[in-house]
PDB file of N, CA, C and O in Angstrom:
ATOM      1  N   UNK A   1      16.046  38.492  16.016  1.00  0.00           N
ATOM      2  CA  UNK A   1      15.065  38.032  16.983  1.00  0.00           C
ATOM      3  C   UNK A   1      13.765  37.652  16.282  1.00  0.00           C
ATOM      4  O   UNK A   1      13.160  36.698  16.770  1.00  0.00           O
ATOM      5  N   UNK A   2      13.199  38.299  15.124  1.00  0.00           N
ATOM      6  CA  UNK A   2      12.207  38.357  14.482  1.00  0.00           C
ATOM      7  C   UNK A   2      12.602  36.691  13.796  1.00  0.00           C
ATOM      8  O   UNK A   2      11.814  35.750  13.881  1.00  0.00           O
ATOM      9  N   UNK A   3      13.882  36.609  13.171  1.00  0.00           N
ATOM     10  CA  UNK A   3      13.538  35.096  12.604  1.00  0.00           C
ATOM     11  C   UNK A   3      13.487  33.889  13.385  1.00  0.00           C
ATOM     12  O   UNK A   3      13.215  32.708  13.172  1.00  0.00           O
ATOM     13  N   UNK A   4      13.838  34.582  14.346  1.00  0.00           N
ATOM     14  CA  UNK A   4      13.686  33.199  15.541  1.00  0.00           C
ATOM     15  C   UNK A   4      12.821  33.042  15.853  1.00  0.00           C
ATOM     16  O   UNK A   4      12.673  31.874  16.214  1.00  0.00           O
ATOM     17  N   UNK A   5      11.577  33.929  16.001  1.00  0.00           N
ATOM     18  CA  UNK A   5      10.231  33.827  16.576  1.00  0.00           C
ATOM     19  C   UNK A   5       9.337  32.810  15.264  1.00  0.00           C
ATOM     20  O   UNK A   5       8.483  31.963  15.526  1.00  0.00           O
ATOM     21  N   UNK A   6       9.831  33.195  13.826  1.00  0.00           N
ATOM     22  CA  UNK A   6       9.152  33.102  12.749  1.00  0.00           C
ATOM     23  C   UNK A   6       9.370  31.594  12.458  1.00  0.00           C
ATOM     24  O   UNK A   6       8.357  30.942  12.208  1.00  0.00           O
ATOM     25  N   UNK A   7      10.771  30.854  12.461  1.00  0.00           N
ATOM     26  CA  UNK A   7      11.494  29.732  12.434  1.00  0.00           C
ATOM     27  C   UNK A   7      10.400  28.659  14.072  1.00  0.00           C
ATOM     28  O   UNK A   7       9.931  27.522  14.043  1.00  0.00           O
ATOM     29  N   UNK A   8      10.393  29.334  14.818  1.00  0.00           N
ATOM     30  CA  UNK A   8      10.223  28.105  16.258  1.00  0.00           C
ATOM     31  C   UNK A   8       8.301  28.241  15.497  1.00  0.00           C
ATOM     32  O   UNK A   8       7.909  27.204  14.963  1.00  0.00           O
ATOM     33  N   UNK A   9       7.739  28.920  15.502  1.00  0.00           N
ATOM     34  CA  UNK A   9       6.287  29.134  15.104  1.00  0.00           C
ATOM     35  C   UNK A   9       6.069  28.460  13.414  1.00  0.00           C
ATOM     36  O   UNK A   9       4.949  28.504  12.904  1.00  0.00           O
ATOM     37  N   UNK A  10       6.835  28.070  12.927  1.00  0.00           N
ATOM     38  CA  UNK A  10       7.160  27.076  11.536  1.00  0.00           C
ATOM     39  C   UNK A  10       6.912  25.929  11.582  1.00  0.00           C
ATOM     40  O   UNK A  10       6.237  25.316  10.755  1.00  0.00           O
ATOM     41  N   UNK A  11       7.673  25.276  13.021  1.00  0.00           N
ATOM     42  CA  UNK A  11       7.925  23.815  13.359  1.00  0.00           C
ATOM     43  C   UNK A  11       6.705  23.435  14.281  1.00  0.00           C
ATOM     44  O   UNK A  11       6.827  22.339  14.826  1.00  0.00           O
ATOM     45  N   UNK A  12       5.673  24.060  14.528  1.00  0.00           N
ATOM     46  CA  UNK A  12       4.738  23.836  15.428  1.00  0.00           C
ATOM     47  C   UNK A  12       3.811  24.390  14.546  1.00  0.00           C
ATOM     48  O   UNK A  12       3.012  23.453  14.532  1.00  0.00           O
ATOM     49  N   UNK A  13       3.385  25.130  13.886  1.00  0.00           N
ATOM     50  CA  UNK A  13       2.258  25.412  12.886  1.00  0.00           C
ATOM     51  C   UNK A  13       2.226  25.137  11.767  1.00  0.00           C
ATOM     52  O   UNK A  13       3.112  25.697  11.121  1.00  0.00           O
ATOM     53  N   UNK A  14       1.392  24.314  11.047  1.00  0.00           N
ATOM     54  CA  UNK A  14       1.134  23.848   9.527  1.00  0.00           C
ATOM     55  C   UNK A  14       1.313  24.715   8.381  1.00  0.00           C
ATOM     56  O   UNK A  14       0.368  25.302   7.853  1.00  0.00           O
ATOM     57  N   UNK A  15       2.329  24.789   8.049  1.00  0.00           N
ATOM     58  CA  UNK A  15       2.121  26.024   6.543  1.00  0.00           C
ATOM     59  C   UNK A  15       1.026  25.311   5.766  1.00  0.00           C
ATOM     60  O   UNK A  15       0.242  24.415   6.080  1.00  0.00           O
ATOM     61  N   UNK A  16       1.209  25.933   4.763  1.00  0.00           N
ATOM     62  CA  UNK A  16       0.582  25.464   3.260  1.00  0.00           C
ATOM     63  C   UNK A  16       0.279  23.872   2.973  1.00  0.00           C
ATOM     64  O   UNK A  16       1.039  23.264   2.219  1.00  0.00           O
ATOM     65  N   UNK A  17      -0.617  23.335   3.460  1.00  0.00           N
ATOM     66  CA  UNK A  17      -0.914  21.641   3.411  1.00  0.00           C
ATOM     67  C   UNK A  17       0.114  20.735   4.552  1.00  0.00           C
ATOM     68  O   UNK A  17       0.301  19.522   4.637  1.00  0.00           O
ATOM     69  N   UNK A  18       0.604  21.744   5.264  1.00  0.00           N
ATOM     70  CA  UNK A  18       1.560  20.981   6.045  1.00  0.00           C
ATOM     71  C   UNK A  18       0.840  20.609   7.373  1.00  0.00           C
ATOM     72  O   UNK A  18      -0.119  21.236   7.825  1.00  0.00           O
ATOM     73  N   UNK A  19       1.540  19.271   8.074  1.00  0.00           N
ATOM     74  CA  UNK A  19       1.081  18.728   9.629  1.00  0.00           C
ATOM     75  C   UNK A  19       1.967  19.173  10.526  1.00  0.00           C
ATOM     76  O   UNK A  19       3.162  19.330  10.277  1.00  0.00           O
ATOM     77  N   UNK A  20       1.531  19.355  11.399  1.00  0.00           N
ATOM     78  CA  UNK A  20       2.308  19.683  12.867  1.00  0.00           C
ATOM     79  C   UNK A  20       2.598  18.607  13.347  1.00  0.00           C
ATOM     80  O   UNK A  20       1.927  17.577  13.277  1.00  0.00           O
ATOM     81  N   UNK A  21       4.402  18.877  14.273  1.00  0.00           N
ATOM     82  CA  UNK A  21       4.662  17.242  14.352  1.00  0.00           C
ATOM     83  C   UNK A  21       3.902  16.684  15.522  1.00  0.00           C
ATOM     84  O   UNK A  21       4.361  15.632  15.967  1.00  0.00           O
ATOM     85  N   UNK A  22       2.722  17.221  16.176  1.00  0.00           N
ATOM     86  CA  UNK A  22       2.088  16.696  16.851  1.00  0.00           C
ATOM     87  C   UNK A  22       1.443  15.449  15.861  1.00  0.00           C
ATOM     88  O   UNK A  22       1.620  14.231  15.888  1.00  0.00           O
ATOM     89  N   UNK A  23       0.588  16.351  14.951  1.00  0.00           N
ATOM     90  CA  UNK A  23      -0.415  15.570  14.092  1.00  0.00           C
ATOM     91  C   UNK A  23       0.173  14.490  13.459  1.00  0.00           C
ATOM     92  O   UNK A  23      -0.436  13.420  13.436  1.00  0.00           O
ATOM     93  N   UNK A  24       1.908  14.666  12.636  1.00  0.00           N
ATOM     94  CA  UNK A  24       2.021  13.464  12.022  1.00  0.00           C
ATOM     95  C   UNK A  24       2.489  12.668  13.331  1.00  0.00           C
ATOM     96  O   UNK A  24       2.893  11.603  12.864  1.00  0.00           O
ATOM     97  N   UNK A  25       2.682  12.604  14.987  1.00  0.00           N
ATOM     98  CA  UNK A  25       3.196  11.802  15.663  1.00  0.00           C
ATOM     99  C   UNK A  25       1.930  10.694  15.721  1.00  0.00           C
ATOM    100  O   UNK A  25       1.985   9.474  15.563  1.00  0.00           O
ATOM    101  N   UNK A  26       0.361  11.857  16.102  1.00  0.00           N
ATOM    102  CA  UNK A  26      -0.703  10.761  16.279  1.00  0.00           C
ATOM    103  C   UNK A  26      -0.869   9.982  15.066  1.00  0.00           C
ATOM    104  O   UNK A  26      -0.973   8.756  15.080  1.00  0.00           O
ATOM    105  N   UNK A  27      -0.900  10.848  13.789  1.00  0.00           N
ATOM    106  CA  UNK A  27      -1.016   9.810  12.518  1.00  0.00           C
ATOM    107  C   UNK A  27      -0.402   8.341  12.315  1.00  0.00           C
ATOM    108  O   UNK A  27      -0.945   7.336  11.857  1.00  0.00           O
ATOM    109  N   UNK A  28       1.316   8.593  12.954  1.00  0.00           N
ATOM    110  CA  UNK A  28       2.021   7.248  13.343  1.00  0.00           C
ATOM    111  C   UNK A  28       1.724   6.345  13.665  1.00  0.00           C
ATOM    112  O   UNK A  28       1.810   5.247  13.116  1.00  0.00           O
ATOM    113  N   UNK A  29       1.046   6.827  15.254  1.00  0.00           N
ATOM    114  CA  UNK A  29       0.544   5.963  15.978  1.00  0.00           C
ATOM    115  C   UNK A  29      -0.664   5.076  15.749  1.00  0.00           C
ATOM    116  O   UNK A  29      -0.919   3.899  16.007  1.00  0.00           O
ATOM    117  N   UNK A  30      -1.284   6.028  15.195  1.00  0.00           N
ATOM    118  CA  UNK A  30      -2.731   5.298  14.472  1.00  0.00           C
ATOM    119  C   UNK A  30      -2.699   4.342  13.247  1.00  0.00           C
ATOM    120  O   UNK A  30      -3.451   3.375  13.126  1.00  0.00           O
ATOM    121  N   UNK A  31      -1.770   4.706  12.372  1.00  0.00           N
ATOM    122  CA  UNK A  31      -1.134   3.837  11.566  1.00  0.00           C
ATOM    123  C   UNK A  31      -0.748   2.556  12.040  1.00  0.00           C
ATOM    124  O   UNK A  31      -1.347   1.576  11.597  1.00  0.00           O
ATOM    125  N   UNK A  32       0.520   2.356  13.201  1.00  0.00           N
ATOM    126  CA  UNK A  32       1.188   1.615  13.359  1.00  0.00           C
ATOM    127  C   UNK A  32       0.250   0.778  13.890  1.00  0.00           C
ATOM    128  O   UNK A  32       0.352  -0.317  13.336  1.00  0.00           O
ATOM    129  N   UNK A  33      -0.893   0.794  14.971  1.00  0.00           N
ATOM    130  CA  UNK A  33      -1.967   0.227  15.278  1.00  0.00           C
ATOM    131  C   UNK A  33      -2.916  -0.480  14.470  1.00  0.00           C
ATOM    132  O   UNK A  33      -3.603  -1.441  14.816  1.00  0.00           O
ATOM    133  N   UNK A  34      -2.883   0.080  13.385  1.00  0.00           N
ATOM    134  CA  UNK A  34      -3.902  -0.424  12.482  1.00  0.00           C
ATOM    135  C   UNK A  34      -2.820  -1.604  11.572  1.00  0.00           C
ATOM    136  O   UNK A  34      -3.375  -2.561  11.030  1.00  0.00           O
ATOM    137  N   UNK A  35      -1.975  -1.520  11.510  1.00  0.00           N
ATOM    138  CA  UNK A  35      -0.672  -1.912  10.530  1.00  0.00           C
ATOM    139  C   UNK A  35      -0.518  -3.559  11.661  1.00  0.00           C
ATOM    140  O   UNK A  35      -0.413  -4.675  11.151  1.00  0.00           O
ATOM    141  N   UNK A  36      -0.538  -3.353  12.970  1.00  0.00           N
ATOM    142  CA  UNK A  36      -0.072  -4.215  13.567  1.00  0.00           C
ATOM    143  C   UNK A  36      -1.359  -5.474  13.392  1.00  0.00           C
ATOM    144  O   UNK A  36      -1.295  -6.633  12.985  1.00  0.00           O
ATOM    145  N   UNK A  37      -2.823  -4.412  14.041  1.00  0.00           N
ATOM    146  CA  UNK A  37      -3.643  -5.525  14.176  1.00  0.00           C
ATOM    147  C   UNK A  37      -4.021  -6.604  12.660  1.00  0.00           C
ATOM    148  O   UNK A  37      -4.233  -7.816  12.635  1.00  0.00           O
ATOM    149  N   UNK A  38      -3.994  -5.572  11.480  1.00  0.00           N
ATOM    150  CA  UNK A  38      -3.673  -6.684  10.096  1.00  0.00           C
ATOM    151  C   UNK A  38      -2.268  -7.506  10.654  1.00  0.00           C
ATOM    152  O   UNK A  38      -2.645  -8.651  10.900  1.00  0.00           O
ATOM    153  N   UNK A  39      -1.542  -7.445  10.801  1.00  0.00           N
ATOM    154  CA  UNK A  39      -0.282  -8.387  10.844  1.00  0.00           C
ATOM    155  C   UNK A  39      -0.712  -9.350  11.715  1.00  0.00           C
ATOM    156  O   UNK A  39      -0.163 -10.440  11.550  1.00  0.00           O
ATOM    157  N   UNK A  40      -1.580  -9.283  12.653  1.00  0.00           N
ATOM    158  CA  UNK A  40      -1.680 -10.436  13.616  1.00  0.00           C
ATOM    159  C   UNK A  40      -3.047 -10.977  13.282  1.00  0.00           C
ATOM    160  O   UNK A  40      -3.513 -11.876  13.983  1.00  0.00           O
ATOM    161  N   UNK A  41      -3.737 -10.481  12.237  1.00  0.00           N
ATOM    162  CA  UNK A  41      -4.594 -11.675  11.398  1.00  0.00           C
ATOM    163  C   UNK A  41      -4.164 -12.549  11.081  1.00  0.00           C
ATOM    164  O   UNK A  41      -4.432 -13.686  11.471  1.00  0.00           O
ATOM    165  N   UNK A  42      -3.216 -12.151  10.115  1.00  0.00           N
ATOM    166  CA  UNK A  42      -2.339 -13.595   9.304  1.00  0.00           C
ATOM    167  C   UNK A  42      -2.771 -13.281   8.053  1.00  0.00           C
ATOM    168  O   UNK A  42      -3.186 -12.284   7.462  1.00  0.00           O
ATOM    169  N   UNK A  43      -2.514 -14.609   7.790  1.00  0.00           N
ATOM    170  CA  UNK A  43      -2.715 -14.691   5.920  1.00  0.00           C
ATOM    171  C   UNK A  43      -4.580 -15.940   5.928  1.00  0.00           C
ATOM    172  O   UNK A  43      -4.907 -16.907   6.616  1.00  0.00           O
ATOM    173  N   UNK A  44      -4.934 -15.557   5.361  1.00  0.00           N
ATOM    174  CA  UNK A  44      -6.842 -16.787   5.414  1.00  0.00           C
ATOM    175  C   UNK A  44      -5.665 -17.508   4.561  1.00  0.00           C
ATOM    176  O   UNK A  44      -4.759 -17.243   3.770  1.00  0.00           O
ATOM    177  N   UNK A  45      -6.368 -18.762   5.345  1.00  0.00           N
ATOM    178  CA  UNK A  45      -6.433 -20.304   4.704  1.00  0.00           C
ATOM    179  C   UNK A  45      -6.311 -20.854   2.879  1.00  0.00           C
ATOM    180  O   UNK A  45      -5.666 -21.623   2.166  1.00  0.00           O
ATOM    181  N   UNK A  46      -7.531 -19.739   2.804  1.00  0.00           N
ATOM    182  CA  UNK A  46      -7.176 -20.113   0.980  1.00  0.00           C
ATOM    183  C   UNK A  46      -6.700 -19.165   0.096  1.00  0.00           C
ATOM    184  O   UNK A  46      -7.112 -19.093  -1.062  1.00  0.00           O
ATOM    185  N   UNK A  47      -5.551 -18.161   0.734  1.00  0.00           N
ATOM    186  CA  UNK A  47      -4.697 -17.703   0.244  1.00  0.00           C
ATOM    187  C   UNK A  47      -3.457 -18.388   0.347  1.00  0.00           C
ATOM    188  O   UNK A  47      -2.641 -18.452  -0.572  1.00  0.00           O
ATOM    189  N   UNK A  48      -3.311 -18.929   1.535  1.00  0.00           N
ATOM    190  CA  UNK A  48      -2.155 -19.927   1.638  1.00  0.00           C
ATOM    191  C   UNK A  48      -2.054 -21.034   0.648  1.00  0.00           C
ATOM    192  O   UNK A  48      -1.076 -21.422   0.009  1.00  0.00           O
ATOM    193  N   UNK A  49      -3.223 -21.433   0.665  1.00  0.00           N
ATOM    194  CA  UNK A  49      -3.415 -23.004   0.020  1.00  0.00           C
ATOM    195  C   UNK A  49      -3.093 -22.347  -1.628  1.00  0.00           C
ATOM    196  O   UNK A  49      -2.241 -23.026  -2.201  1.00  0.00           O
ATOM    197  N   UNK A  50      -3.642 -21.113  -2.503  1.00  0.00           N
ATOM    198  CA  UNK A  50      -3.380 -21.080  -3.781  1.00  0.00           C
ATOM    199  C   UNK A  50      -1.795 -20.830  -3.522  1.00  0.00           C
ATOM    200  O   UNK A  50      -1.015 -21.554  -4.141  1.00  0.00           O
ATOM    201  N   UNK A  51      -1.213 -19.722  -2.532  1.00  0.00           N
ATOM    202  CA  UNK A  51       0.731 -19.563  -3.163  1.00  0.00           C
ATOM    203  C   UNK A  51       0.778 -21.057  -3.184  1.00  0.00           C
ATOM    204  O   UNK A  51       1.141 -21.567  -4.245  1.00  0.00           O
ATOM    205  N   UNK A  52       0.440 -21.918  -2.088  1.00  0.00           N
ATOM    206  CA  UNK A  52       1.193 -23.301  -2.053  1.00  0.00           C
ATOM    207  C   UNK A  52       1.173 -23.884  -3.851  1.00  0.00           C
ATOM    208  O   UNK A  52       2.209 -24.157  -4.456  1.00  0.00           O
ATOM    209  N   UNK A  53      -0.081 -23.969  -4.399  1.00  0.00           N
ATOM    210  CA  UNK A  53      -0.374 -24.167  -5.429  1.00  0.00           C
ATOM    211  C   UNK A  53       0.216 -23.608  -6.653  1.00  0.00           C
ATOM    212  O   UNK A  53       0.480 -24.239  -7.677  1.00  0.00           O
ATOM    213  N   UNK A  54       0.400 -22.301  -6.426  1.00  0.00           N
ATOM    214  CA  UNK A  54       1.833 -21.528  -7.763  1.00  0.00           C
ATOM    215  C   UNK A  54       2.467 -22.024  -7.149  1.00  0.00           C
ATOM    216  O   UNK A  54       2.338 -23.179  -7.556  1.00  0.00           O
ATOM    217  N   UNK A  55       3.547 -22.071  -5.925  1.00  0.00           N
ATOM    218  CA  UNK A  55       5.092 -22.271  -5.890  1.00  0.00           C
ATOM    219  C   UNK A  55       5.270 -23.706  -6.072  1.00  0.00           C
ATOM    220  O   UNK A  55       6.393 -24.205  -6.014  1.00  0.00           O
ATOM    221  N   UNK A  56       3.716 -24.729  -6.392  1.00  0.00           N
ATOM    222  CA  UNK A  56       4.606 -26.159  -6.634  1.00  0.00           C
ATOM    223  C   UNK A  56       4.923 -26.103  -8.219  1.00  0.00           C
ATOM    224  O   UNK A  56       4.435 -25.194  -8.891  1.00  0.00           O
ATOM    225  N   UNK A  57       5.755 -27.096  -8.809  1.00  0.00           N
ATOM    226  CA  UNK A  57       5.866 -27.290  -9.739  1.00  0.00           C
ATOM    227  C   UNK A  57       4.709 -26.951 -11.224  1.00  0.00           C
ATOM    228  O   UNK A  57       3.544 -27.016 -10.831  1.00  0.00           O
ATOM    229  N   UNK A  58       4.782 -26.699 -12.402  1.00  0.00           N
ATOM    230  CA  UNK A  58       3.489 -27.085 -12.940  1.00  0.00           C
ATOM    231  C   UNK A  58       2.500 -26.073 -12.226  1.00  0.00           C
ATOM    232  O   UNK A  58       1.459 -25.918 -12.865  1.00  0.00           O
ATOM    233  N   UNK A  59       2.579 -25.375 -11.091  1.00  0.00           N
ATOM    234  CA  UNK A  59       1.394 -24.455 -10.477  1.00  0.00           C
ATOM    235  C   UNK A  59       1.050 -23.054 -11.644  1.00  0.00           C
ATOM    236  O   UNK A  59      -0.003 -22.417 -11.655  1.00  0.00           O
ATOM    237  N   UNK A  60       1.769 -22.914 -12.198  1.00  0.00           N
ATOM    238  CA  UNK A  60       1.913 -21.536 -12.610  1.00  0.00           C
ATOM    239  C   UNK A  60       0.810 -21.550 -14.037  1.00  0.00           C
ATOM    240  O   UNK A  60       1.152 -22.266 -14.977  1.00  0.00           O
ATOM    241  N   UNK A  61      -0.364 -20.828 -14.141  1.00  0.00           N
ATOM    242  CA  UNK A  61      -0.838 -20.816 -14.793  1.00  0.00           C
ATOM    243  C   UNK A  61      -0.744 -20.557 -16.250  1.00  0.00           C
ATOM    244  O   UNK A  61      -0.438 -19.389 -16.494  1.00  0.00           O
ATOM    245  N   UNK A  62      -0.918 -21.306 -17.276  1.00  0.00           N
ATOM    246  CA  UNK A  62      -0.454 -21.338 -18.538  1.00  0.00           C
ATOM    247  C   UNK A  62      -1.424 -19.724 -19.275  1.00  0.00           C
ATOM    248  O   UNK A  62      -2.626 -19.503 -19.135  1.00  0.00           O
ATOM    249  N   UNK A  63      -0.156 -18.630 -20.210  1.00  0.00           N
ATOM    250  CA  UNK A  63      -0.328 -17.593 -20.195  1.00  0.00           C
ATOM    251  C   UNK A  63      -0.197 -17.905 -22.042  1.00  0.00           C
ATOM    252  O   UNK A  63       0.696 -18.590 -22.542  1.00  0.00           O
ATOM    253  N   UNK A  64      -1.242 -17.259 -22.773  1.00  0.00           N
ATOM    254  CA  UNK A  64      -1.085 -17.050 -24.267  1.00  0.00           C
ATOM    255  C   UNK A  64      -0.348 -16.207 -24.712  1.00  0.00           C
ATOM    256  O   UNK A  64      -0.417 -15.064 -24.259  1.00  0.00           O
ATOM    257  N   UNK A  65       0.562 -16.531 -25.722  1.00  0.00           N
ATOM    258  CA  UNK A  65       1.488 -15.654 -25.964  1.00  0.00           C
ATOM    259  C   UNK A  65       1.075 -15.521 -27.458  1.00  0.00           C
ATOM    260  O   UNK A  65       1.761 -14.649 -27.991  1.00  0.00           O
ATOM    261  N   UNK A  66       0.457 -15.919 -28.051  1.00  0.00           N
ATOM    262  CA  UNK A  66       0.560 -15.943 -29.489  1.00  0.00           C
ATOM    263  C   UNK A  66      -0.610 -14.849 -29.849  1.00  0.00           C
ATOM    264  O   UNK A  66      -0.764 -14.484 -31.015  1.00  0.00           O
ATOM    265  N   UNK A  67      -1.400 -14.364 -28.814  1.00  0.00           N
ATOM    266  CA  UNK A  67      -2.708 -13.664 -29.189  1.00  0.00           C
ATOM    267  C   UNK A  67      -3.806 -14.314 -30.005  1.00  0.00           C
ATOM    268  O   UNK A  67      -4.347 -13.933 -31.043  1.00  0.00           O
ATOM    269  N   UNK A  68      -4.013 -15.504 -29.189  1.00  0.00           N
ATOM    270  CA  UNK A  68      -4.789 -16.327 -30.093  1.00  0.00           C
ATOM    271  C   UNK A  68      -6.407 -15.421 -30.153  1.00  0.00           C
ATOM    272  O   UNK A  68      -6.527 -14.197 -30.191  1.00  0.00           O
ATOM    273  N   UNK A  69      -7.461 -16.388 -30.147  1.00  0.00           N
ATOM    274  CA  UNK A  69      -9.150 -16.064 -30.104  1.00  0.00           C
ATOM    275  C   UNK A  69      -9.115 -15.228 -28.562  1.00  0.00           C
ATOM    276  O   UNK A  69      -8.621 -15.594 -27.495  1.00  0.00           O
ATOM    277  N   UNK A  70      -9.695 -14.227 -28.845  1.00  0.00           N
ATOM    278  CA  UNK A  70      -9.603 -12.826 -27.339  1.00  0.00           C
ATOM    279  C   UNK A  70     -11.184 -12.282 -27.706  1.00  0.00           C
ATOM    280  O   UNK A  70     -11.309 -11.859 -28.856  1.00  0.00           O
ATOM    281  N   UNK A  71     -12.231 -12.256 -26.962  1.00  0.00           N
ATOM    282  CA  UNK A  71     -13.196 -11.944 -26.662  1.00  0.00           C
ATOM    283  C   UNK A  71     -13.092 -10.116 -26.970  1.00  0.00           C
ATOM    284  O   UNK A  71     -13.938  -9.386 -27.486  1.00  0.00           O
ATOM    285  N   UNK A  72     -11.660  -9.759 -26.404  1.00  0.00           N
ATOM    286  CA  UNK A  72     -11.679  -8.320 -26.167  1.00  0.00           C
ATOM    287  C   UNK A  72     -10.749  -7.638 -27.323  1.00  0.00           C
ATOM    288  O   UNK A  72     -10.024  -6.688 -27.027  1.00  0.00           O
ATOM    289  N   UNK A  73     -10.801  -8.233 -28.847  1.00  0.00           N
ATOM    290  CA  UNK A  73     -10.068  -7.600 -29.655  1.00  0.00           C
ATOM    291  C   UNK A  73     -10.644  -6.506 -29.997  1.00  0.00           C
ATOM    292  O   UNK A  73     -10.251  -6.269 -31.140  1.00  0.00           O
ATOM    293  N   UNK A  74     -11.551  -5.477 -29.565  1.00  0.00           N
ATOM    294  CA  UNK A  74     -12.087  -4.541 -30.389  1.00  0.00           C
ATOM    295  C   UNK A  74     -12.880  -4.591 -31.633  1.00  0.00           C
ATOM    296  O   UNK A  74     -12.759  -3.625 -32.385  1.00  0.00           O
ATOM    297  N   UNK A  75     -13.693  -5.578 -31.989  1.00  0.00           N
ATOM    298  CA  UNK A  75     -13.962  -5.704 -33.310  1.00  0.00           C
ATOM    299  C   UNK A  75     -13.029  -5.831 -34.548  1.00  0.00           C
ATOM    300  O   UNK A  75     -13.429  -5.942 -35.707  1.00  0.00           O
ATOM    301  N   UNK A  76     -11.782  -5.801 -34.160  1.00  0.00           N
ATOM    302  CA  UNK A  76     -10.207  -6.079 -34.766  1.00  0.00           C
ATOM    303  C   UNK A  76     -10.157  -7.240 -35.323  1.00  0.00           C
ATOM    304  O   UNK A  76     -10.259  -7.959 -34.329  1.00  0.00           O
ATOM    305  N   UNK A  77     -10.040  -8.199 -36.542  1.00  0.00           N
ATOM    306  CA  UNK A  77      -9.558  -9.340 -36.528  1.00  0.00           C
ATOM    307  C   UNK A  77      -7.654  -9.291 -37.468  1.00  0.00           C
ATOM    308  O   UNK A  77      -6.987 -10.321 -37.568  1.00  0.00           O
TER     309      UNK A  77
END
């Protein structure tokens, strides 16, 4: 009888850093709210316009591979 009392008082009270599933239900909810109203912003205008700009051809910005002249060598040559 004692672990049954100890087990049902587990699932409704926070141990050690833990949420009650009340708390993580509102956390959900508050989440999912906040999650939705970004989604129905969209994407701004000149984020669209640069992917358009990588995914065309030639978009993809040319990357040094050879370690040429670097501002940030450490005093290294």
């Amino acid at each position: 009888m004692k672990d049954l009392k100890s087990q049902a008082s587990k699932s409704t009270t926070p141990g050690k850093g833990g949420l009650t599933p009340e708390i993580q239900s509102r956390i959900g909810h508050q989440l999912r709210a906040m999650y939705d109203d970004v989604v129905r912003q969209g994407v701004p205008d000149r984020f669209a316009e640069l992917i358009k700009k990588l995914d065309a051809p030639g978009g993809a910005p040319q990357v040094e591979i050879d370690g040429g002249s670097n501002d940030n060598n450490n005093g290294r040559d």
